[in-house]
N, CA and C atoms as an extended XYZ file, in Angstrom:
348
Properties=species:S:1:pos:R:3:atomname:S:1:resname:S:1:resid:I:1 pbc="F F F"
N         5.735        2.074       27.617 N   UNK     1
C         5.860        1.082       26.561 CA  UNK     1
C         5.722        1.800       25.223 C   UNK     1
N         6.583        1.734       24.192 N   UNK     2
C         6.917        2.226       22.967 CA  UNK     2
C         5.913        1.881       22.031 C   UNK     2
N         4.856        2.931       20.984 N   UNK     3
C         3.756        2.433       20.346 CA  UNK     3
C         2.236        2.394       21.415 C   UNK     3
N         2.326        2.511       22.462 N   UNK     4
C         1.035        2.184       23.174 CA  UNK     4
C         0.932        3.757       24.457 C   UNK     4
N        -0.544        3.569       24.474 N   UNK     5
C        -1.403        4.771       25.294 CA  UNK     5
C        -2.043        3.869       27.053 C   UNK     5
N        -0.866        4.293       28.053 N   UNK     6
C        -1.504        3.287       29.118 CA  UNK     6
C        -1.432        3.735       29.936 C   UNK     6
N        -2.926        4.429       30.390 N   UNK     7
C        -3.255        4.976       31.393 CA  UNK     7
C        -3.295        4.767       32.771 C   UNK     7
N        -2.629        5.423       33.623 N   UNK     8
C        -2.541        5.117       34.968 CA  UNK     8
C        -1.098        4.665       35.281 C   UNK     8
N        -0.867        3.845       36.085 N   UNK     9
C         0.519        3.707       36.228 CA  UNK     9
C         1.719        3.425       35.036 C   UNK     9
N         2.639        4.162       34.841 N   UNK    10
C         3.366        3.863       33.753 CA  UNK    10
C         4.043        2.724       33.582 C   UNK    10
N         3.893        1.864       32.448 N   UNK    11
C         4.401        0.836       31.928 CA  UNK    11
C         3.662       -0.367       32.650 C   UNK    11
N         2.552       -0.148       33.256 N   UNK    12
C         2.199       -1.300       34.200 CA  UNK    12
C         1.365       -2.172       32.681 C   UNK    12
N         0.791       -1.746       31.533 N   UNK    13
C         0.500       -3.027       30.717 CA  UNK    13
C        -0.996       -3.081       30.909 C   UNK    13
N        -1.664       -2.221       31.715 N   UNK    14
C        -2.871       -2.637       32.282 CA  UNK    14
C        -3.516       -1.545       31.002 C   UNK    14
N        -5.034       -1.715       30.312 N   UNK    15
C        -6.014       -1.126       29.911 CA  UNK    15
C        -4.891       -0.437       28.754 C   UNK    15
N        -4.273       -0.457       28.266 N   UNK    16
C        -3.657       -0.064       27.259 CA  UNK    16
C        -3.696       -0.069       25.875 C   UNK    16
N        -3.902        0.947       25.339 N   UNK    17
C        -4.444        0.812       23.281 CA  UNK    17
C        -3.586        1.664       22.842 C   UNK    17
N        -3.388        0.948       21.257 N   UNK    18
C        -1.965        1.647       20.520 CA  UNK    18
C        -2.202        2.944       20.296 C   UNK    18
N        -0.851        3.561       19.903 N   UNK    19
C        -1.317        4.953       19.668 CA  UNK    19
C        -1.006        5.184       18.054 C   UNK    19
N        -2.092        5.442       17.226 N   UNK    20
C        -1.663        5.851       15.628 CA  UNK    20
C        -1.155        7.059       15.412 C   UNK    20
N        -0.181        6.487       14.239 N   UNK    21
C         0.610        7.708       13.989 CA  UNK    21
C         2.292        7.970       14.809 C   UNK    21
N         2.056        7.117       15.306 N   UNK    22
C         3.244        7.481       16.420 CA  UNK    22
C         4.776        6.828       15.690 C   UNK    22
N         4.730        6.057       14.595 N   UNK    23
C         5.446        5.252       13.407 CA  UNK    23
C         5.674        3.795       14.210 C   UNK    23
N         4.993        3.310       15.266 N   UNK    24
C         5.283        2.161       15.890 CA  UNK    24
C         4.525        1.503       15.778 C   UNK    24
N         4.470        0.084       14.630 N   UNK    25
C         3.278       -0.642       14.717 CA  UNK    25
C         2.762       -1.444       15.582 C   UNK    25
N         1.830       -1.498       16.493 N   UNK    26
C         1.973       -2.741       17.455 CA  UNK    26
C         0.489       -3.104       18.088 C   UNK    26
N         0.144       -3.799       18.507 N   UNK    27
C        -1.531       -4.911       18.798 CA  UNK    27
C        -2.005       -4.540       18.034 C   UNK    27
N        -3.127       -3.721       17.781 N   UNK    28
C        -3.890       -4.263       16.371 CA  UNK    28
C        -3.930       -3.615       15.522 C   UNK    28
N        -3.094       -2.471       15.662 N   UNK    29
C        -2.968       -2.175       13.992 CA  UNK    29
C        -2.402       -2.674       13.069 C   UNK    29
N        -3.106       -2.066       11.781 N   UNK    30
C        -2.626       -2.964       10.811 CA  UNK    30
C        -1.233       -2.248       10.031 C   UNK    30
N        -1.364       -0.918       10.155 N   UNK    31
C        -0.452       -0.152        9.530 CA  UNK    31
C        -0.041        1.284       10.377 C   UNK    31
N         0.632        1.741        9.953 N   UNK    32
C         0.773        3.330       10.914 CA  UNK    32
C         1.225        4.118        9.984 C   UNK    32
N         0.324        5.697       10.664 N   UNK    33
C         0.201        6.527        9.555 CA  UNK    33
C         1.519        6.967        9.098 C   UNK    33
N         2.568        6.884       10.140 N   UNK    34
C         4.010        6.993        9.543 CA  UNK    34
C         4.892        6.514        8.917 C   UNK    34
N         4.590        5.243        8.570 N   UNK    35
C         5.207        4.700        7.566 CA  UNK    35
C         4.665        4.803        6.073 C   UNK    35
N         3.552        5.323        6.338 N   UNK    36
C         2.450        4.670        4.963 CA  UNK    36
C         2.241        6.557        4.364 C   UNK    36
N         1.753        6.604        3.330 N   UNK    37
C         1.321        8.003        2.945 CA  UNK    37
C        -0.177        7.706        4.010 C   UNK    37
N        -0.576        8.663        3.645 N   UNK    38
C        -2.351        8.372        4.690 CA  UNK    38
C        -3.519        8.262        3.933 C   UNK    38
N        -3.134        8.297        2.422 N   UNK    39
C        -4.033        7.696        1.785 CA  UNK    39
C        -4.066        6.392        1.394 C   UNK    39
N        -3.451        5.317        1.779 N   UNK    40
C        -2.447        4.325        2.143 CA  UNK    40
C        -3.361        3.442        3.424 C   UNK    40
N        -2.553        4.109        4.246 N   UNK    41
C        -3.337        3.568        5.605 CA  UNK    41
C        -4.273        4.886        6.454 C   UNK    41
N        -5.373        3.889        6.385 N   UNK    42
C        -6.961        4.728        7.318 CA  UNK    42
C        -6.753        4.264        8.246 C   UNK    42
N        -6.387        5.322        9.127 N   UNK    43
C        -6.691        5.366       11.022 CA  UNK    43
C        -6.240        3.951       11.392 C   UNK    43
N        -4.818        3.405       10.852 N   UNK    44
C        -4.026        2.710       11.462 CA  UNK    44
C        -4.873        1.168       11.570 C   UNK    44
N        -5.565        1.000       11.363 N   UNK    45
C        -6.772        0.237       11.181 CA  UNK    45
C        -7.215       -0.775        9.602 C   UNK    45
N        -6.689       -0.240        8.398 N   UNK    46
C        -6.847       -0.567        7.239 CA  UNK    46
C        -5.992        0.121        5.869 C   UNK    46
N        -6.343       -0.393        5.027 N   UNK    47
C        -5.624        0.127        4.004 CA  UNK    47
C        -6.694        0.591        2.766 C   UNK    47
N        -6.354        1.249        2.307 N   UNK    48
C        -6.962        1.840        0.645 CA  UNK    48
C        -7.425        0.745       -0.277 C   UNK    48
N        -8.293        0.582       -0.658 N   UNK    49
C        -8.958       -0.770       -1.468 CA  UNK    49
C        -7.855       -0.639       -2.629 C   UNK    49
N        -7.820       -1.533       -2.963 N   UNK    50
C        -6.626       -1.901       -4.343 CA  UNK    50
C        -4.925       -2.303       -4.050 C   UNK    50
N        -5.124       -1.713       -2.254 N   UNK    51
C        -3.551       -1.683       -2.011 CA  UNK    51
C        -3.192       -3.217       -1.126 C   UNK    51
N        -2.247       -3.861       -1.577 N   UNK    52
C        -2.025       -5.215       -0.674 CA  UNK    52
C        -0.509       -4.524        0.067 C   UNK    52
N        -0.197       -4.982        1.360 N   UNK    53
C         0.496       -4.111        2.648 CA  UNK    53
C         1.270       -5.538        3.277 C   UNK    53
N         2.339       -5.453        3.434 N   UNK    54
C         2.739       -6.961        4.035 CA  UNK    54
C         4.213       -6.356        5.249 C   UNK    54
N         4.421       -6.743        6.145 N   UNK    55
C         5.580       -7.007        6.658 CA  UNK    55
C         5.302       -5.952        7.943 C   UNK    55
N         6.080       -4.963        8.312 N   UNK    56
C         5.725       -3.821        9.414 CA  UNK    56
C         5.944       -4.525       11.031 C   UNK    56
N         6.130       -3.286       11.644 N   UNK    57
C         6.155       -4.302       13.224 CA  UNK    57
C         6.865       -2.629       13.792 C   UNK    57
N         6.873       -3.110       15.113 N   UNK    58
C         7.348       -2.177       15.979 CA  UNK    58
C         8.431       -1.259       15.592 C   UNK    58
N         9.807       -1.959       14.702 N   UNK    59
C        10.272       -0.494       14.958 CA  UNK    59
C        10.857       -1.003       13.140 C   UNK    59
N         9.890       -1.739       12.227 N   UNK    60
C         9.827       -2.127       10.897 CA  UNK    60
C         8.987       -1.426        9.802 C   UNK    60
N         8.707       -0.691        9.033 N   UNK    61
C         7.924       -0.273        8.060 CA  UNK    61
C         7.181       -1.576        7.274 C   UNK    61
N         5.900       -1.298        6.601 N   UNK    62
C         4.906       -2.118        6.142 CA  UNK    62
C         5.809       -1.673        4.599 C   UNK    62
N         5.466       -2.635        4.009 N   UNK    63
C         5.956       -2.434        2.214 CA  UNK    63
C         4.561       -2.763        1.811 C   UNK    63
N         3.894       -1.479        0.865 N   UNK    64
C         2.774       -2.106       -0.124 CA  UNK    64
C         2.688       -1.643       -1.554 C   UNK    64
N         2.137       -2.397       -1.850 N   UNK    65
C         1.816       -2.495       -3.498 CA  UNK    65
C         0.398       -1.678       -3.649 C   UNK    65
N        -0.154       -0.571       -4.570 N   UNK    66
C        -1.511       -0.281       -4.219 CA  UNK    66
C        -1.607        0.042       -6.014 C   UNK    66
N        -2.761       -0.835       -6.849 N   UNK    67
C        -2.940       -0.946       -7.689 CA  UNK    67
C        -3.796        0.241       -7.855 C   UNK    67
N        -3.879        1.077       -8.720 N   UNK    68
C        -4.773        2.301       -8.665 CA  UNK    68
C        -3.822        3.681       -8.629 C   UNK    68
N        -2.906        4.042       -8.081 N   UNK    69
C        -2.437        4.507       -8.004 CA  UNK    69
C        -1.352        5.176       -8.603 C   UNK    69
N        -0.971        4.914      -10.235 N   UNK    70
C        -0.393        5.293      -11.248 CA  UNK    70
C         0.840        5.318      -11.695 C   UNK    70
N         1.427        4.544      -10.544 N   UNK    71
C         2.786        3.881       -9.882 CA  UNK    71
C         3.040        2.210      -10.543 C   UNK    71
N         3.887        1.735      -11.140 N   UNK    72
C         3.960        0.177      -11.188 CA  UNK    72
C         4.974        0.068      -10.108 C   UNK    72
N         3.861       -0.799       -8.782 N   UNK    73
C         4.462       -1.335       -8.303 CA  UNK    73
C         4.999       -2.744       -8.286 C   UNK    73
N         6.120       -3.373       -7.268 N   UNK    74
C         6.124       -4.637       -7.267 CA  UNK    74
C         4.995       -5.525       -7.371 C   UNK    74
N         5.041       -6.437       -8.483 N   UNK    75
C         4.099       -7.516       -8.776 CA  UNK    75
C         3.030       -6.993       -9.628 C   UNK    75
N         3.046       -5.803      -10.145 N   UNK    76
C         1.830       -5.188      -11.102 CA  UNK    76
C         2.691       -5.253      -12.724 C   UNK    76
N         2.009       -5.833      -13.605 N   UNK    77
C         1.899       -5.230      -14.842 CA  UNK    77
C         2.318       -4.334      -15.173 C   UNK    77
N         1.282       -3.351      -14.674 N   UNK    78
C         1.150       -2.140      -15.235 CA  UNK    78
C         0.035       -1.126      -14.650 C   UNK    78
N         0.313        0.224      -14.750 N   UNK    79
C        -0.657        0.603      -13.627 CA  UNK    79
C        -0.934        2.541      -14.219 C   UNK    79
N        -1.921        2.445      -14.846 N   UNK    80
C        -2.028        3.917      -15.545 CA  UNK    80
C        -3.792        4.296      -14.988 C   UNK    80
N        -3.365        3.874      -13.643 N   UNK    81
C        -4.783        4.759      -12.782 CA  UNK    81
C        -5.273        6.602      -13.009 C   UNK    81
N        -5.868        7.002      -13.752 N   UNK    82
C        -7.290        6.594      -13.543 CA  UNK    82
C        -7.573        6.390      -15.083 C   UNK    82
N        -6.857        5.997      -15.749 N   UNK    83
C        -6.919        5.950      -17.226 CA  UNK    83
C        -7.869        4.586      -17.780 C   UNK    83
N        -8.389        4.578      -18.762 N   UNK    84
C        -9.269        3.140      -19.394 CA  UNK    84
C        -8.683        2.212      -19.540 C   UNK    84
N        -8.848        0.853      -19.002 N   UNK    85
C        -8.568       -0.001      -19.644 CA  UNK    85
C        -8.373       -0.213      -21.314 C   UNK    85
N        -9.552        0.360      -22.061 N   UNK    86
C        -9.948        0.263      -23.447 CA  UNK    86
C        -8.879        0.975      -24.438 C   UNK    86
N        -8.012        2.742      -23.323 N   UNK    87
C        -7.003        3.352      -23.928 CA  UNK    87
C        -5.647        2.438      -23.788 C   UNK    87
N        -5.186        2.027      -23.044 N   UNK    88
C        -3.906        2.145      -22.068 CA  UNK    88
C        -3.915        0.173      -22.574 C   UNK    88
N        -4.191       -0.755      -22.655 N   UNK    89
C        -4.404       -1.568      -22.759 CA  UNK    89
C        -4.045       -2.944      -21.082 C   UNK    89
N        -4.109       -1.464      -20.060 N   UNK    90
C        -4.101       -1.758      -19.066 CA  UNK    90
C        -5.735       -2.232      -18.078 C   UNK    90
N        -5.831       -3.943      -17.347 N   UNK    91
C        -6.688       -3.627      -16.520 CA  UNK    91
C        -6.949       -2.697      -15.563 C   UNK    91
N        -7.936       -2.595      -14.960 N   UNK    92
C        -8.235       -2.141      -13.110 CA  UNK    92
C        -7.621       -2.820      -12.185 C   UNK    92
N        -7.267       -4.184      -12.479 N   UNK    93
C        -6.434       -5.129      -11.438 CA  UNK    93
C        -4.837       -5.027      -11.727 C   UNK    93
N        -4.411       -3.680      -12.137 N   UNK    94
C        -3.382       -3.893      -12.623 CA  UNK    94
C        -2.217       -5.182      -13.339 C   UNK    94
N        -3.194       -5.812      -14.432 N   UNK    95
C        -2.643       -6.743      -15.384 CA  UNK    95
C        -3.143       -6.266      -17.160 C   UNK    95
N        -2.321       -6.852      -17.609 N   UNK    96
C        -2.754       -6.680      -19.109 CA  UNK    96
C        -3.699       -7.033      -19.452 C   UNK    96
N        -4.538       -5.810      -20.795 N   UNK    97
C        -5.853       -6.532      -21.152 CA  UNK    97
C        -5.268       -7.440      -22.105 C   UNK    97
N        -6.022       -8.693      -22.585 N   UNK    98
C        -6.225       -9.874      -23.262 CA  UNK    98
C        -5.722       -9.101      -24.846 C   UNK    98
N        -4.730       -9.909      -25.342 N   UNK    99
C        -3.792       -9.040      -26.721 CA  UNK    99
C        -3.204       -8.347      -26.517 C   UNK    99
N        -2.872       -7.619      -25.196 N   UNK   100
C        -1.949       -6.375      -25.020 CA  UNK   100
C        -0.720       -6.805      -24.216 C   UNK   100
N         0.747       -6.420      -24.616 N   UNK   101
C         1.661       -6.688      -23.997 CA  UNK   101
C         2.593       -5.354      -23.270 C   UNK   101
N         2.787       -5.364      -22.072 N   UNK   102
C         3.035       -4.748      -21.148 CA  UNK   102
C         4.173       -5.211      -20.651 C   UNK   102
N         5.823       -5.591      -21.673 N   UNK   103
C         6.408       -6.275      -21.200 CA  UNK   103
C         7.561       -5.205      -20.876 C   UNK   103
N         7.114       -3.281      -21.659 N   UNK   104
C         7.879       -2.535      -21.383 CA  UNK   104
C         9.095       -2.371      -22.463 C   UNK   104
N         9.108       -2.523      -23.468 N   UNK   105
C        10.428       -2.300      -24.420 CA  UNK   105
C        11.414       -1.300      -23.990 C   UNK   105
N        12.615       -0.865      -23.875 N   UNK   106
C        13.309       -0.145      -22.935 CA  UNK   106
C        12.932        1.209      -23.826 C   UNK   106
N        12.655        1.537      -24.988 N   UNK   107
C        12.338        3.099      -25.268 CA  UNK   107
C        11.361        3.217      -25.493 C   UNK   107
N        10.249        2.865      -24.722 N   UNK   108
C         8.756        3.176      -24.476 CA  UNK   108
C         8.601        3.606      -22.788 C   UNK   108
N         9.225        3.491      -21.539 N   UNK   109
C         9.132        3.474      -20.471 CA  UNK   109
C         8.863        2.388      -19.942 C   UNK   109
N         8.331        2.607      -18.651 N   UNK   110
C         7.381        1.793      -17.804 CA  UNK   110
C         6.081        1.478      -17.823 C   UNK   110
N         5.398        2.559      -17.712 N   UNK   111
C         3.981        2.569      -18.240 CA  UNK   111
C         3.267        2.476      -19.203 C   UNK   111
N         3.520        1.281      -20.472 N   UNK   112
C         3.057        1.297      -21.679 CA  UNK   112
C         2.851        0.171      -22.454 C   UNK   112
N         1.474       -0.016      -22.807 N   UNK   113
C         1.257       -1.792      -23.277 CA  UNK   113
C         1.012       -1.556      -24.841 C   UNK   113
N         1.600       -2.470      -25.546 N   UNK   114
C         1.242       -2.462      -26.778 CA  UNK   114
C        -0.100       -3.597      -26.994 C   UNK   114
N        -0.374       -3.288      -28.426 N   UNK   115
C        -1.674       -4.515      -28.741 CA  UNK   115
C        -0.909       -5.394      -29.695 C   UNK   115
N        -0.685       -6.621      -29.229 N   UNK   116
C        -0.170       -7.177      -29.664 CA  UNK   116
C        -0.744       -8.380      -31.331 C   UNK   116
């Protein structure tokens, strides 16, 4: 069986646990180290605090968003990890601080909030 470790007769289904890493997501993991970087997903089991992970499956990749990480991803603001809120006029929750607009003017980049 594809994704799983099952000892004793092959494919019989009996006493069987997934195998991480193998890029096949399946019973209880939450993610696999092959789809994900591995700072991303821990031991197939969890994800990196800040990062939200949705979709994945047997022979599907997980898509995530991981706030912290210095990347704007889908659904973030803005994201200038490990930088201050107080400089960057970026939160920790990747959203704008209060007066600052992060709407991106096209010759400033991606990563850049004004004080509005």
């Amino acid at each position: 069986m594809t994704g799983w470790n099952c000892p004793g007769a092959e494919n019989d289904g009996v006493n069987c646990s997934p195998i991480c890493g193998d890029n096949h997501r399946v019973g209880s993991e939450l993610c696999e180290l092959g789809d994900l970087s591995s700072s991303i997903c821990i031991s197939c089991s969890g994800f990196k605090a800040g990062c939200i992970c949705t979709g994945g499956g047997i022979s599907t990749l997980s898509t995530c968003n991981c706030c912290g990480n210095g990347l704007e991803d889908n659904g973030e603001v803005c994201d200038f990890a490990p930088l201050s809120p107080s400089i960057t006029g970026c939160n920790l929750d990747c959203t704008a601080v209060s007066g600052y607009d992060c709407s991106h003017p096209s010759n400033q980049g991606t990563n850049y909030c004004v004080l509005t």
